[in-house]
Backbone bond lengths (Angstrom), bond angles and torsions (degrees), N, CA, C in turn:
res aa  C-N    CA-C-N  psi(-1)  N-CA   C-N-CA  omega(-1)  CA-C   N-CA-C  phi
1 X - - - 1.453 - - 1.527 108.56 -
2 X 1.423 118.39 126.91 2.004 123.11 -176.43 1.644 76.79 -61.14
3 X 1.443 94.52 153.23 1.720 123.70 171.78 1.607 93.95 -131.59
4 X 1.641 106.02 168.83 0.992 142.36 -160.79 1.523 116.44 -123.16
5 X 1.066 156.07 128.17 1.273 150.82 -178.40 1.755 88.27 -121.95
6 X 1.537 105.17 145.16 1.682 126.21 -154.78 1.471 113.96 -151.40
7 X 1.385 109.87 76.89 1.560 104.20 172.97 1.500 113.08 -42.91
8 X 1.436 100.28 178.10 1.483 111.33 -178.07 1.631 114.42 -175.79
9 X 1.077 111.73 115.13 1.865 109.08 164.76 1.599 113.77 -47.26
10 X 1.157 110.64 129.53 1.814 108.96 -178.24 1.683 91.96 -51.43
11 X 1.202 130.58 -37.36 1.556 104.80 -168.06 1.483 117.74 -78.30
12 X 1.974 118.84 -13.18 1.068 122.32 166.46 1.333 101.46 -59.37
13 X 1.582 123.70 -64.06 1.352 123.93 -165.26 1.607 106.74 -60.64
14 X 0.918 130.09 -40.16 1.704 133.16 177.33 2.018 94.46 -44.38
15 X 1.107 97.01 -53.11 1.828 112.93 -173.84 1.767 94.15 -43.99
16 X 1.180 85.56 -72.56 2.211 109.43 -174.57 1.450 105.86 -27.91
17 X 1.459 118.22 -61.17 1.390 143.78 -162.96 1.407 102.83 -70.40
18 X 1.108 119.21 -67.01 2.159 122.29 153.97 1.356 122.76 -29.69
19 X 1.296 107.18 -49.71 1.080 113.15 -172.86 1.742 121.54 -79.87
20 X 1.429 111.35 -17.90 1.335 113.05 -158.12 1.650 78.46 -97.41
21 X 1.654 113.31 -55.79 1.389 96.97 -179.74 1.465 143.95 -22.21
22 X 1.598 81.97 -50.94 1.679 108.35 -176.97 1.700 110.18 -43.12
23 X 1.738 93.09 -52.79 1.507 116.47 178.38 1.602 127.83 -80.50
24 X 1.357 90.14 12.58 1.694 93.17 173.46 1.290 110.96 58.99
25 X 1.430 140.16 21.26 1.276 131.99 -158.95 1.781 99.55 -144.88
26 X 1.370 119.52 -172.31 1.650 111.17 -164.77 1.501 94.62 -102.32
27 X 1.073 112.07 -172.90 1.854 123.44 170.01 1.540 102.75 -87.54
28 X 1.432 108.28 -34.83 1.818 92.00 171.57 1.880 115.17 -68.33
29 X 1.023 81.29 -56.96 1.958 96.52 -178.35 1.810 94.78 -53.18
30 X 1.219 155.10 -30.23 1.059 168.90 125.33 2.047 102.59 -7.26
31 X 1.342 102.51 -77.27 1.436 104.01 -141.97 1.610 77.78 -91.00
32 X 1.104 140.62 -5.63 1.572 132.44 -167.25 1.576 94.80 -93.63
33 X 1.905 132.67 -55.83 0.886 131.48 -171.21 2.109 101.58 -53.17
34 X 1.258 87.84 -62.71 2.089 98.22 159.82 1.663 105.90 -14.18
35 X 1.016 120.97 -79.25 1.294 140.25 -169.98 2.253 124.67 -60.21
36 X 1.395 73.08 -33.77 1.772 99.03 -178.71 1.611 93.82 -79.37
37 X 1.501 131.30 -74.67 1.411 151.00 -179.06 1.961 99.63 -44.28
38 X 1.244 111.79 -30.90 1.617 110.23 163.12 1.344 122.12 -63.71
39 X 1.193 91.13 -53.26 1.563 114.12 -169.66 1.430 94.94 -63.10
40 X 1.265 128.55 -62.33 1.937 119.40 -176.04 1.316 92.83 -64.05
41 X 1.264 158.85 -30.44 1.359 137.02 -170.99 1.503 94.76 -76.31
42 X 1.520 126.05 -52.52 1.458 121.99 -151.59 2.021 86.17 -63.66
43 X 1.465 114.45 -61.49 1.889 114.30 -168.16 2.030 96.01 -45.57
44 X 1.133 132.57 -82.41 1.437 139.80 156.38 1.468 93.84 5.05
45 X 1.007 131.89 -88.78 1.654 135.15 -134.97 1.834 83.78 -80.36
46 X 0.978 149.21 -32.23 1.651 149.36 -152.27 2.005 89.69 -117.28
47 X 1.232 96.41 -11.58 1.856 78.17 166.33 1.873 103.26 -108.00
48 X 1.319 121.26 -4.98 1.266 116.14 -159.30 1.460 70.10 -103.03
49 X 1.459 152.21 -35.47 1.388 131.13 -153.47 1.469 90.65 -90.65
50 X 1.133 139.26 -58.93 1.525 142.61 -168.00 1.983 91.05 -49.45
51 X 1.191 122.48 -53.59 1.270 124.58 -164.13 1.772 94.16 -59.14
52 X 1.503 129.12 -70.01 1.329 136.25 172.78 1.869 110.38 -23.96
53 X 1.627 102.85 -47.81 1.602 114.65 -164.88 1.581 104.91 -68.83
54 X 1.237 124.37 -21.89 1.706 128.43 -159.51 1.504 75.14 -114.05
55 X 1.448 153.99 -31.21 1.226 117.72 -161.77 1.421 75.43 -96.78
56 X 1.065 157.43 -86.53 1.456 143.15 -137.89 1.595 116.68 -47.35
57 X 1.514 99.97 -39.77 1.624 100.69 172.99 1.748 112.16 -62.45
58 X 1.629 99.32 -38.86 1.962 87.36 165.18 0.924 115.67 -65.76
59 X 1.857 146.55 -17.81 0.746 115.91 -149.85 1.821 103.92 -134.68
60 X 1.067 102.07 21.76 1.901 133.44 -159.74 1.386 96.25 -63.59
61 X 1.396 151.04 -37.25 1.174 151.16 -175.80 1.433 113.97 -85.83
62 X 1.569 120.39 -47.68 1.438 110.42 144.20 1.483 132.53 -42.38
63 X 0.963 120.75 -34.16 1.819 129.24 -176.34 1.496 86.13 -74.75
64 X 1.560 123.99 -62.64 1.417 123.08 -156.41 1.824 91.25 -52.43
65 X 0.448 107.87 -58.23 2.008 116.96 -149.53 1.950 88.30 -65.28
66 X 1.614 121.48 -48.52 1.156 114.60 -173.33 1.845 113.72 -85.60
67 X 1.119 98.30 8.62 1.576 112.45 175.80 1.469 106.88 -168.85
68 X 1.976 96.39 84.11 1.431 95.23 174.78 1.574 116.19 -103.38
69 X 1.436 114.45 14.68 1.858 137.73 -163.98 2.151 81.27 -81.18
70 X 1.317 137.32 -39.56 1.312 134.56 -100.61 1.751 72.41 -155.45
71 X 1.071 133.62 -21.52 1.751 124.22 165.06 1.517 114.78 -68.54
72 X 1.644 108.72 129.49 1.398 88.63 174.58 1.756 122.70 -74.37
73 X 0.867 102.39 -154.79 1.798 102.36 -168.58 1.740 92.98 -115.38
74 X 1.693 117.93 130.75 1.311 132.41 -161.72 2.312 90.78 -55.45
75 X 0.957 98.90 175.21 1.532 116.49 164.41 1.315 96.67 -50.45
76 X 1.139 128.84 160.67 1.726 138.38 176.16 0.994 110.24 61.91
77 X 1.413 122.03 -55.07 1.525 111.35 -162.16 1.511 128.27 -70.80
78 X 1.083 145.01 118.49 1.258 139.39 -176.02 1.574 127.21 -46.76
79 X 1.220 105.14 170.91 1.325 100.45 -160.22 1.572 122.84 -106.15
């Protein structure tokens, strides 16, 4: 399995070491779950925006007409 090498301020790692204790679990099994629980937030947050982007583009002419203060103004026309 590729590994990772992970600096750390002794008071981060002092944090790590507390913390894993607390959790009965290691500082690797610790900073990997850390890293995994990012990773589904970072995929999550980029599927909920792509999901938002296709419904607004279906639905872009409704928005225009129910929020026409907030449309910009075509090429030429002033503002």
């Amino acid at each position: 399995m590729p590994a990772l090498n992970v600096e750390f301020s002794e008071r981060e790692l002092e944090d790590l070491r507390q913390i894993a204790k607390e959790r009965g679990t290691s500082m690797k099994a610790l900073v990997r779950e850390a890293a995994a629980a990012d990773i589904a937030r970072h995929r999550a947050l980029a599927e909920g925006a792509e999901a938002f982007r296709r419904f607004f583009a279906a639905h872009a002419e409704e928005f225009a007409a129910a929020f026409p203060e907030d449309e910009s103004p075509a090429k030429g026309e002033a503002a």
